[in-house]
C-alpha positions in Angstrom: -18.2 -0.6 0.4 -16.4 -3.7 -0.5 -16.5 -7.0 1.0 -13.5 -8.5 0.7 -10.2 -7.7 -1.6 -8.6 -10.0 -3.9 -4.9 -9.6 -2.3 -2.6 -6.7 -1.0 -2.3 -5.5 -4.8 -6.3 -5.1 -5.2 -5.7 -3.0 -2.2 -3.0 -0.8 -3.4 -5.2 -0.3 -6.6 -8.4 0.9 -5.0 -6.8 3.3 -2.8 -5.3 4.9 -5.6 -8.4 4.8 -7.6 -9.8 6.6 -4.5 -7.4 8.8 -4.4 -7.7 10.1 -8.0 -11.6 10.3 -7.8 -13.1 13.3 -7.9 -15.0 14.1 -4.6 -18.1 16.8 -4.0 -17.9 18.2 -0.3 -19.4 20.5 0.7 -20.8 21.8 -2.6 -17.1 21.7 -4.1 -15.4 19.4 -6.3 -12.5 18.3 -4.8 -9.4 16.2 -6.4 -6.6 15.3 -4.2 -4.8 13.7 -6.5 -4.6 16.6 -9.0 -3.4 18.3 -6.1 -0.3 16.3 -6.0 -1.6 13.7 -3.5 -0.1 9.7 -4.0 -0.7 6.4 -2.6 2.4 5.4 -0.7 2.3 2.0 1.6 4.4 2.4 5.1 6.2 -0.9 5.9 7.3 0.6 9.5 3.8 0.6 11.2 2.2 -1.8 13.0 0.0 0.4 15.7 -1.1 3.1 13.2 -3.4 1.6 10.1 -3.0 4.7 8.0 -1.5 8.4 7.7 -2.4 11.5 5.7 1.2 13.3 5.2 0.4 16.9 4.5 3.7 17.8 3.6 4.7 15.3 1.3 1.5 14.7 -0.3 1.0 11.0 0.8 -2.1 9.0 1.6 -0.3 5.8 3.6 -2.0 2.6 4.5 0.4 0.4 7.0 1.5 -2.7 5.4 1.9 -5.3 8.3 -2.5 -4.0 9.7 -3.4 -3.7 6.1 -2.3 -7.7 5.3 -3.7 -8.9 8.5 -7.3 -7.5 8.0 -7.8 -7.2 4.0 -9.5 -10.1 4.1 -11.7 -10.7 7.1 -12.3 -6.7 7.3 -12.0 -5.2 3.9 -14.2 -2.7 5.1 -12.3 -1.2 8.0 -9.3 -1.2 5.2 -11.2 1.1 3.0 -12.5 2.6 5.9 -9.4 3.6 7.0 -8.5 5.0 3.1 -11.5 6.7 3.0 -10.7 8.7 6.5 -7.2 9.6 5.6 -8.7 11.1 2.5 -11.2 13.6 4.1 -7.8 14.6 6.0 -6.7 15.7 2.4 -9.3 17.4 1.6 -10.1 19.5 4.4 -6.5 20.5 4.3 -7.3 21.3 0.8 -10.5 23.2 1.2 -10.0 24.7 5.0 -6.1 24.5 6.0 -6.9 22.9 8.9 -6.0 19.6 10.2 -7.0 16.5 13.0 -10.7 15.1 14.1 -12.6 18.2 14.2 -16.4 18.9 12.9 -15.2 19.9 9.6 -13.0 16.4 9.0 -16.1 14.7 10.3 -18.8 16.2 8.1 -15.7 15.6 5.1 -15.4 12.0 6.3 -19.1 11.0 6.3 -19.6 12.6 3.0 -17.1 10.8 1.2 -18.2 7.3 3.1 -16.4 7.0 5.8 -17.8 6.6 9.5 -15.9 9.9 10.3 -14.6 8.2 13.7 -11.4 8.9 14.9 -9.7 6.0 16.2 -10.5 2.1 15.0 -11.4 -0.4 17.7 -8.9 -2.7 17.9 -11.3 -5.3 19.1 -12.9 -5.6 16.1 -9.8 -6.2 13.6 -6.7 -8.4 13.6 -3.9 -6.8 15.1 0.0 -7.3 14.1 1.6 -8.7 17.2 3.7 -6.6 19.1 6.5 -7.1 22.2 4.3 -5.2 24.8 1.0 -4.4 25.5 -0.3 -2.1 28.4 -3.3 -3.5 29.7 -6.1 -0.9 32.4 -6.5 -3.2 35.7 -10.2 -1.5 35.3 -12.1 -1.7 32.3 -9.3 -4.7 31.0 -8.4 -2.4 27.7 -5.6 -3.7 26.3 -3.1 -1.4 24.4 -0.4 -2.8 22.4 2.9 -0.9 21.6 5.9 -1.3 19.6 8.2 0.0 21.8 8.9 -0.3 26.4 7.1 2.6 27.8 9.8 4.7 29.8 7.1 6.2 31.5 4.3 5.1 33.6 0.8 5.9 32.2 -2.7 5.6 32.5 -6.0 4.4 30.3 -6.7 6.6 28.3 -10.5 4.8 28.0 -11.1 5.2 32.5 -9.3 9.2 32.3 -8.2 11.7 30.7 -5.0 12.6 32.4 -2.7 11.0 34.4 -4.6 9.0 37.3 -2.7 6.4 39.1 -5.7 4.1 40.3 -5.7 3.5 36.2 -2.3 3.0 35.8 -1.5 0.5 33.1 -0.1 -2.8 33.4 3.1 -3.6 31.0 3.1 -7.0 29.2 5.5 -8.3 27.3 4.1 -10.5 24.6 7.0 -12.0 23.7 
């Protein structure tokens, strides 16, 4: 795992180094990039730090989360290459897709923690106009966009429960 990146362009060059390496999984060699997978950066996200789009063969990293946090967390960047990746690959090798056992054995053997979701307390976040905040456990969830519905924390339930209903902030 790295420690720290030189700048944005050392970024853009590892992934793709990742991406072109040849990985074993599961006892078989595996090379997304011989099967027509790319680097691609996505200057549109701020939320999401990286996508694996099946479709057109692009492993994204978010520009605006990926500047904030090269630096001071150069390992949740590669991290984050590493677990869009194992999506790749178990598309390749099983068809399937999302944060089941099979992404998560791919994940951890390639090097990434195999979790799902990054913790958003432990990198820098891109500032956003609204947050939603649980009046219970204080989890604060920003978002791009005004919610046009009311919802609840996702952390304290798992479907809608209004004694978790979250508060709407707008940060500025």
């Amino acid at each position: 795992m790295l420690k720290t990146f030189r700048n944005i362009n050392h970024v853009e060059i590892i992934a793709k180094l990742l991406i072109e390496h040849e990985w074993e999984v599961d006892g078989v060699r595996v090379n997304i990039y011989e099967k027509g997978y790319k680097f691609k950066w996505d200057k549109k996200a701020v939320i999401r730090f990286g996508q694996c789009r099946y479709s057109k063969r692009e492993i994204g990293l978010s520009l605006k989360p990926t500047e904030a946090n090269y630096k001071e967390y150069a390992w949740k960047v590669q991290d984050t290459i590493l677990h869009e990746i194992a999506h790749a690959i178990e598309m390749i090798l099983y068809h399937t897709k999302g944060h089941r056992e099979d992404w998560k054995r791919i994940a951890k053997q390639i090097g990434c923690d195999g979790k799902m979701y990054y913790d958003q307390s432990k990198i820098n976040c891109v500032r956003t106009k609204w947050s939603l905040k649980c009046p219970v456990c204080n989890r604060v969830s920003p978002r791009v966009r005004k919610p046009k519905n009311p919802c609840s924390c996702g952390t304290c339930t798992s479907t809608y429960d209004p004694r978790y209903k979250m508060e709407l902030i707008q940060n500025y």
